[in-house]
C-alpha positions as CSV (number, residue, x, y, z in Angstrom):
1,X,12.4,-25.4,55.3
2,X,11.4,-22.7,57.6
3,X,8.3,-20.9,57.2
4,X,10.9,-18.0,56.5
5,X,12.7,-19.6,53.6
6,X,9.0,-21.0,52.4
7,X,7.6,-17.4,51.9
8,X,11.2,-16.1,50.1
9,X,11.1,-19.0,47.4
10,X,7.4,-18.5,46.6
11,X,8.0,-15.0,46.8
12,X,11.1,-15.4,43.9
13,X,8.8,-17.4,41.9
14,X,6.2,-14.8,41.8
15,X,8.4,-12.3,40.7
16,X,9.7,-14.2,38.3
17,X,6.0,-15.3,36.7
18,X,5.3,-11.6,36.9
19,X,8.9,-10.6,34.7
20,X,8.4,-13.3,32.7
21,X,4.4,-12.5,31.8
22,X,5.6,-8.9,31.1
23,X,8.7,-9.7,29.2
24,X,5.9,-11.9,26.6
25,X,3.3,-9.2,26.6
26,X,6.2,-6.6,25.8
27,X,7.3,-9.0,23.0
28,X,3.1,-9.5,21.5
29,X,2.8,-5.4,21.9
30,X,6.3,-4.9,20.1
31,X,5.5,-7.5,17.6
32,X,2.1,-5.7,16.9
33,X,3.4,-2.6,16.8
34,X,6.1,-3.5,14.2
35,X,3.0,-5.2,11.9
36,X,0.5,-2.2,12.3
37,X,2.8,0.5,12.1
38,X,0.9,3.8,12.7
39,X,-2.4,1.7,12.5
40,X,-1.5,0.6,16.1
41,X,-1.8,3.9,17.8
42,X,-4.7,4.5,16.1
43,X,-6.6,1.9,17.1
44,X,-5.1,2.0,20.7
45,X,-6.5,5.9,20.1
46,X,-10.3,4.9,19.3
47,X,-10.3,1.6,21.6
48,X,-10.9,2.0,26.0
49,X,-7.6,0.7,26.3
50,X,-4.8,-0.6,24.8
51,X,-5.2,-4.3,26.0
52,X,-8.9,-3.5,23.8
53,X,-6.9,-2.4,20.8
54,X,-4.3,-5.6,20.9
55,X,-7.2,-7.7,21.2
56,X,-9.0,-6.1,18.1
57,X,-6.0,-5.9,16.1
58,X,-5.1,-9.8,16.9
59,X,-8.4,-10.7,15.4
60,X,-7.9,-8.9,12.6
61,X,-4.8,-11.1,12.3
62,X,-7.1,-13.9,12.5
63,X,-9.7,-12.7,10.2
64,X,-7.0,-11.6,7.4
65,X,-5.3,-15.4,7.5
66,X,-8.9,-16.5,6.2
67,X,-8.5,-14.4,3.2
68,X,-7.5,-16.0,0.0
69,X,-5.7,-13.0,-1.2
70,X,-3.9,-13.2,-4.8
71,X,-0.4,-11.1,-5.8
72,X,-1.4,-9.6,-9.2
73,X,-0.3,-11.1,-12.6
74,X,2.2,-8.3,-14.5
75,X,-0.7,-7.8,-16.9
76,X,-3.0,-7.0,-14.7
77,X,-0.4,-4.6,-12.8
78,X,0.2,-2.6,-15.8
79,X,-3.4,-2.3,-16.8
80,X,-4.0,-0.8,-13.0
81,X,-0.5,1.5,-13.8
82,X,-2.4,2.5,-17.3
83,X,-5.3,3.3,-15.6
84,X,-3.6,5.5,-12.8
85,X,-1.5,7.3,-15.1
86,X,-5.0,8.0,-17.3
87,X,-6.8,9.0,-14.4
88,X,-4.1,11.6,-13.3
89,X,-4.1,13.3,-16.7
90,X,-7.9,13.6,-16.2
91,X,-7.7,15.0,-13.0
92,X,-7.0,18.9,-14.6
93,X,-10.2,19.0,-16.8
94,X,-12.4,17.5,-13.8
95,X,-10.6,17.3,-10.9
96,X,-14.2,15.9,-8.5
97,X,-15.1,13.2,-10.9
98,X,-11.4,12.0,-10.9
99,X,-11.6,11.7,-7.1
100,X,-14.4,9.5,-7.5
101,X,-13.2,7.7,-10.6
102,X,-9.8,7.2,-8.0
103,X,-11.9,5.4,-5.1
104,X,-13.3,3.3,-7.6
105,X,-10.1,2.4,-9.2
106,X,-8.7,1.4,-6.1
107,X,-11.6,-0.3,-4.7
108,X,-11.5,-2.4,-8.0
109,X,-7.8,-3.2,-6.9
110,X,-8.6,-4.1,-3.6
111,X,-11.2,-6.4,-5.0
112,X,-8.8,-7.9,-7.3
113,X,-6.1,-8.8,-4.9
114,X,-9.0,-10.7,-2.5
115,X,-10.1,-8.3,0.0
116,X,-13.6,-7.2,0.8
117,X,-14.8,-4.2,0.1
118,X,-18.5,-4.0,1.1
119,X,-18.0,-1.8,4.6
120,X,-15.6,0.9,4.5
121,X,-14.3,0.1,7.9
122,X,-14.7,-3.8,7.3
123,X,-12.4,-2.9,5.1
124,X,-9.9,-0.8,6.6
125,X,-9.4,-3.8,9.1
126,X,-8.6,-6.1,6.7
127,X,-5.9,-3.8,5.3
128,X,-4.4,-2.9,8.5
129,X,-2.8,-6.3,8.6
130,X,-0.2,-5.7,5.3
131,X,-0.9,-2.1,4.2
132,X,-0.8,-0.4,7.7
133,X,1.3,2.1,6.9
134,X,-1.0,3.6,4.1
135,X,-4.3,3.4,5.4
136,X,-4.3,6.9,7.2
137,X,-3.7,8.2,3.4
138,X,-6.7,5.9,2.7
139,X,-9.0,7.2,5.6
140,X,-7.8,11.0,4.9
141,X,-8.7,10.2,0.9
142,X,-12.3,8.8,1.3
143,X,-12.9,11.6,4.1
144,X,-12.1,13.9,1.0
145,X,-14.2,11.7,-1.0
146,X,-17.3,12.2,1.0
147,X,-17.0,15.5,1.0
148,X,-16.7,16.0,-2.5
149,X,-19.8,13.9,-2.8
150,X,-21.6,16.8,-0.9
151,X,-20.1,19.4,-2.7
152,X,-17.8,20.5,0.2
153,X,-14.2,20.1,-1.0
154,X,-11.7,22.4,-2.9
155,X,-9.5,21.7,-5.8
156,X,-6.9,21.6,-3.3
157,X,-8.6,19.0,-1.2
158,X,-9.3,16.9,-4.5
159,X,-5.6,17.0,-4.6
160,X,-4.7,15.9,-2.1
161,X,-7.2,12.8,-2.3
162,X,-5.3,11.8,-5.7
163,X,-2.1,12.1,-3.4
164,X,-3.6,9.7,-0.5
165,X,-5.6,7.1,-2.7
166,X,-2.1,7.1,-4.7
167,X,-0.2,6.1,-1.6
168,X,-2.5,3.1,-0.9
169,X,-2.8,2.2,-4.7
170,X,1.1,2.3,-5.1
171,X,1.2,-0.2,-2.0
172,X,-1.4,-2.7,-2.9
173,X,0.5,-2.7,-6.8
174,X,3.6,-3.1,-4.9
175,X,5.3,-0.4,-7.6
176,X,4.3,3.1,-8.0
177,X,1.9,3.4,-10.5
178,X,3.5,5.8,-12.6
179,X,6.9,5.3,-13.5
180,X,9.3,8.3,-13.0
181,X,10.9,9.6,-16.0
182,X,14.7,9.0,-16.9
183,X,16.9,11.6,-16.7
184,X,16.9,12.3,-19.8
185,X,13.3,12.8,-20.1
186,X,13.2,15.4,-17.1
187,X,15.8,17.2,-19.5
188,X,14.5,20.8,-20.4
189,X,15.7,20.8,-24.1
190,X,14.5,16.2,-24.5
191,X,10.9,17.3,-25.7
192,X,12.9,19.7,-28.5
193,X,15.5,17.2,-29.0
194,X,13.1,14.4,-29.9
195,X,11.0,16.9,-32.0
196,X,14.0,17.8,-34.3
197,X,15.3,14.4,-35.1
């Protein structure tokens, strides 16, 4: 071979380690992506670079496979559903102790299906691996949360806390917590038709 030839075939080679390194980093990114959901680009936002955020969000792969996390019994799953549905009713007579009561509920939850719950953002890590697509609901809800605890959020933003710890609640359940009524409960005349029989 001629020194010619030499250089072309190494050169080929190199190109071809290079497509293939970046055909299997595009696959990890994608793969990550598709996991995380929305929790991707938010840690990609908050880490120096996105190399950074895959590396934190692989270990929190590797951190959430040493979890011994449990799928709730039915039981317990309508006891949780009992308890949502209470707490909603609640939330018109007192709408700031309801937020609270609502963080507790689903930090109870959380507990109960094997995750930690000591750090808030401990936490939200271990999460991000199955309920990535709720936890912004769960970040904007204990935001509200906090600020209800210092007296500086509106009925509206008590709301909309019920709305976001909801979200996240309804995930980790794996139903929504209240069921919707049938169509012939959301009826106008049902309530009077059930009264005069």
């Amino acid at each position: 071979m001629s020194p010619t030839q030499i250089f072309v075939t190494i050169l080929v080679i190199l190109v071809v380690v290079a497509l293939a390194a970046a055909v299997v980093v595009a696959g990890r990114r994608r793969a990550l992506r598709q996991r995380f959901g929305p929790e991707y680009d938010h840690v990609v936002a908050e880490q120096d670079s996105r190399s950074a955020a895959e590396r934190e969000l692989r270990d929190r792969e590797r951190r959430h496979a040493e979890l011994r996390l449990v799928p709730l019994d039915p039981d317990s799953r309508a006891r949780y559903a009992d308890a949502w549905e209470e707490l909603q009713v609640r939330f018109i007579d007192s709408p700031a102790e309801t937020v609270s009561q609502a963080d507790e509920l689903v930090t109870r939850l959380v507990a109960e299906r094997g995750y930690p719950t000591g750090d808030f953002p401990d936490q939200i890590a271990h999460l991000s691996v199955e309920h990535g697509r709720t936890l912004s609901h769960y970040r904007d809800a204990h935001e509200i949360h906090l600020r209800n605890a210092r007296g500086e959020a509106s009925t509206e933003d008590l709301r909309q806390a019920v709305v976001h710890y909801r979200a996240l609640f309804a995930d980790l359940l794996g139903a929504e917590p209240v069921a919707a009524p049938t169509p012939e409960q959301r009826r106008p005349d049902a309530a009077h038709d059930a009264t005069n029989r």
